[in-house]
C-alpha positions, 0 to 999 in steps of 0.5 A: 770205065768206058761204056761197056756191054756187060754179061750179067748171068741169073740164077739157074732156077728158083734159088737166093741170088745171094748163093750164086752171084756176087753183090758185086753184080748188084751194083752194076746193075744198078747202074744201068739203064738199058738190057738186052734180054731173051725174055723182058717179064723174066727179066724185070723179075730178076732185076727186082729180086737182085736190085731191089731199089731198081726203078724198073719203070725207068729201064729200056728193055730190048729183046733178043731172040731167035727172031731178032735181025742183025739190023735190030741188034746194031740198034741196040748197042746205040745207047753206048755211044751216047756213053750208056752201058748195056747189060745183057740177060739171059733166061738161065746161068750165063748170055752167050753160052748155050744162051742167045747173046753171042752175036750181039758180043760178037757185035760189040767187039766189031764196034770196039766197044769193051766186053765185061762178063759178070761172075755167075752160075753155069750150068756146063762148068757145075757139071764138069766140075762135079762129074770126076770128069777130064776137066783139061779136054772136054766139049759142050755138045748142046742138043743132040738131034730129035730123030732117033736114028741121028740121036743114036749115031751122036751117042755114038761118035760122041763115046768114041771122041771119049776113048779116042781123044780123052775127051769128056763129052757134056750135052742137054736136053729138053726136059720132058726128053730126059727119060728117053735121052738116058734109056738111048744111052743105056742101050747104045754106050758100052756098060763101061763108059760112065756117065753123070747126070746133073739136075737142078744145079744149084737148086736145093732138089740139087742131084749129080751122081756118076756111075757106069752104064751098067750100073745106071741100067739098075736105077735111073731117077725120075728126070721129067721137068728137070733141067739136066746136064749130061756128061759121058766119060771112060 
């Protein structure tokens, strides 16, 4: 194969990399040298967990976040001409999706250069798959908005592309504003409308129940500091 950008998804919390990725991706990342990473200290701790035998100190890490300019990104693909493929990482499940690495995707694909997403978790699809949801039609929302008023208008319009379109309707939020994310939708959404909470996907605290809003009004589970999916149905 051609030297190639390669999509390498982690592990989604603190979980055997052997239950979620596939020894396949080990040797692949083996064979790299350069990564392109949201954040380098995480991920050279990945690469040692899922490659031990890895010589981290011969690795070239570059970063890729909110602050990396367009120009910063067309250098990091350099090495690819010089025949060296480069991975890219993110801090959870896979690049490019609700994770920086689109761009840089975006990039190779300008430059002709072959794209190769790595199997791995993702958190949006565990979700879906577990909530009983409409897995044909179905939309990944991101961050509904902080300020309360817009947030209520989201829920809003998000409930009615439920009904009107058969759609499942799948959001996050910041951890510590989980709590208050599922009191919003208790008090906006009809008692009919259902919604599933997923937390810790993946991890052993793993938890998915879908219910009614009205039976999710009789008991919520504590939520703080737990990374959740949302997803809300009919």
């Amino acid at each position: 194969m051609s030297a190639s950008l390669f999509l390498i998804p982690v592990t989604l919390g603190e979980t055997a990399i052997s239950k979620v990725l596939p020894a396949y991706n080990q040797s692949v990342i083996l064979s790299l040298r350069h990564f392109i990473v949201e954040d380098v200290r995480t991920a050279r701790r990945f690469l040692k967990q899922t490659a031990p035998d890895i010589v981290i100190d011969g690795l070239t890490f570059y970063t890729l976040n909110k602050h990396t300019s367009k120009e910063d990104l067309s250098d990091f693909l350099k090495p690819i001409d010089n025949g060296h493929s480069i991975g890219v990482i993110s801090e959870a499940g896979c690049p490019a999706v609700a994770d920086p690495g689109a761009e840089i995707v975006a990039m190779a694909h300008q430059k002709n250069i072959p794209v190769v997403p790595l199997v791995g978790p993702s958190s949006i699809l565990l979700a879906l798959m577990a909530s009983g949801f409409n897995g044909q039609n179905f939309a990944f929302q991101g961050y509904l908005p902080i300020d309360n008023n817009e947030r209520m208008n989201a829920l809003k319009f998000l409930e009615q592309r439920v009904y009107s379109e058969n759609q499942t309707q799948l959001f996050i939020e910041t951890p510590y504003r989980n709590a208050k994310l599922v009191e919003d939708m208790i008090k906006i959404c009809k008692p009919s409308t259902k919604l599933c909470i997923a937390a810790d996907l993946s991890l052993d605290s793993e938890y998915i129940k879908t219910k009614s809003i009205r039976e999710w009004k009789k008991q919520v589970p504590e939520l703080s500091k737990r990374p959740c999916i949302f997803a809300l149905y009919k």
